[in-house]
C-alpha positions in Angstrom: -6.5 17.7 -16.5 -2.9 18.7 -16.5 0.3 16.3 -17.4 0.7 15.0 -14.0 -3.0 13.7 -13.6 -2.8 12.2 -16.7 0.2 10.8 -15.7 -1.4 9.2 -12.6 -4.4 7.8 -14.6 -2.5 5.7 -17.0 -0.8 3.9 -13.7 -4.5 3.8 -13.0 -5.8 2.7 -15.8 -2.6 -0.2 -16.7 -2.3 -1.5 -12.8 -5.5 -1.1 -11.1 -7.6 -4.0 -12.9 -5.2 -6.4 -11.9 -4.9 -4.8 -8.0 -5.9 -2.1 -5.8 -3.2 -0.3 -5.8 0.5 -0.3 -6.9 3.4 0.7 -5.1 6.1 2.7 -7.2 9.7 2.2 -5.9 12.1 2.8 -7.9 13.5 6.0 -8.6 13.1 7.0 -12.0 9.3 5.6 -12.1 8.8 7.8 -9.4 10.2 10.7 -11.4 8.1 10.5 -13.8 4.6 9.9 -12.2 5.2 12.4 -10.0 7.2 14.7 -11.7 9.5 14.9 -9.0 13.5 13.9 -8.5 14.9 12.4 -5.5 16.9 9.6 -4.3 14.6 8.1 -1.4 10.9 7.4 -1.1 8.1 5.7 -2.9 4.7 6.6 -4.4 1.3 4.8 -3.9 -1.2 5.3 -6.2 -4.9 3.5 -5.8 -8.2 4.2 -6.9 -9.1 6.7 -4.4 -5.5 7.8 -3.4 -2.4 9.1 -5.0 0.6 9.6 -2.8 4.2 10.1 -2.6 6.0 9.8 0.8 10.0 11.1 1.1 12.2 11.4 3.7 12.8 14.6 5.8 15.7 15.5 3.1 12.3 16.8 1.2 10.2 18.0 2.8 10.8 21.8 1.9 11.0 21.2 -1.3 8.1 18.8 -1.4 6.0 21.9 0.4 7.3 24.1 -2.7 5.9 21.6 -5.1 2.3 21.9 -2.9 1.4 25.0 -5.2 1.3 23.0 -8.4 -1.7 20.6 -6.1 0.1 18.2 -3.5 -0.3 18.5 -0.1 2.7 18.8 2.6 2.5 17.2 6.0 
């Protein structure tokens, strides 16, 4: 398990026995769950699911990012 999925199972872990899911808006909680700076979107993180949507400003860089185990659509 690398710092990133650790990362997304301590959101896990802290939010999802309270809820299904949580929402992550704000910028620099974003950063750091997903290891990855920018000034518009928002992450999603259930128990099944983890997922960050960004605006088209992104998306190349976002498809860089795919190597280290996101996917790019």
């Amino acid at each position: 398990m690398n710092y990133l999925d650790k990362r997304i199972e301590k959101v896990r872990n802290a939010v999802l026995g309270v809820s299904d899911s949580v929402l992550i808006t704000d910028d620099i909680t974003r950063r750091y769950v997903f290891n990855f700076d920018s000034s518009a979107g928002y992450g999603i993180i259930s128990r099944n699911k983890c997922e960050l949507y960004l605006d088209f400003r992104y998306y190349e860089i976002a498809c860089i990012a795919k190597k280290n185990g996101f996917r790019c659509r």
